[in-house]
C-alpha positions, 0 to 999 in steps of 0.5 A: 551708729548709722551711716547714710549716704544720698545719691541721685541729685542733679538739675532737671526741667520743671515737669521732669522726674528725679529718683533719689537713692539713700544706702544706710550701713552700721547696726540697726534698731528694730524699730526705725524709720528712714525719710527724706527731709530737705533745705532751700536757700533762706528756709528751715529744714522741713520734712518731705516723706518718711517711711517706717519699719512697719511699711507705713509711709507720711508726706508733707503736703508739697510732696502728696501725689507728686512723690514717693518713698520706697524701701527696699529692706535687702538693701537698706535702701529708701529712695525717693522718686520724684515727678512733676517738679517744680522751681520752689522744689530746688533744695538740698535733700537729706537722707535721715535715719532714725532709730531712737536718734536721728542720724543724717547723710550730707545731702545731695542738690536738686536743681529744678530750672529751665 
C-alpha cells in the first residue's frame, strides 16, 4: 500500500509559476513511477508529466517547455514546478503513484485567474 499526499495548490496570475509537491509513504515497488495528472471542470482526468524510477520523464504536450517534474528519491518526493500558466491551466492536480497499480492523493486546486 502506498500513500500519497499533494501540496502546493493555490490561485496564481496567468504568466505566474507554482511548484507543487507529492510525499509518498508505505512499501514501495522496485519498479515504479510516480506523475502528475489533473481534472478541470466538465473534462476527463488527463496526464500531465510522469517520472519513472529510471529517471526517465513524458509530458503531455500542454505541459512541454512550460513544466517539469523532479524526483527527489531520499525523500519519496515529486514535484512539479510550473511556469507561465495560463487560465485553461486551472484544474484539480492529482498525484499518482504506480507500481503495478495505481494509487492516488486527494488532489490539490490550482487556480490560474487574474
Amino acid at each position: 500500500q502506498v500513500h500519497v499526499v499533494e501540496s502546493g495548490g493555490g490561485l496564481v496570475q496567468p504568466g505566474g509559476s507554482l511548484r507543487l509537491s507529492c510525499a509518498a509513504s508505505g512499501t514501495f515497488f522496485t519498479d515504479n513511477a510516480m506523475g502528475w495528472y489533473r481534472q478541470a471542470p466538465g473534462k476527463e482526468r488527463e496526464m500531465v508529466a510522469r517520472i519513472f524510477s529510471g529517471g526517465r520523464t513524458i509530458y503531455a504536450d500542454s505541459a512541454k517547455g512550460r513544466f517539469t517534474i523532479s524526483r527527489e528519491n531520499a525523500k519519496n518526493t515529486i514535484y512539479l514546478q510550473m511556469n507561465s500558466l495560463k487560465p485553461e491551466d486551472t484544474a484539480v492536480y492529482y498525484c499518482n503513484y504506480w507500481g503495478g497499480m495505481d494509487f492516488w492523493g486527494k488532489g490539490t486546486l490550482v487556480t490560474v485567474s487574474s
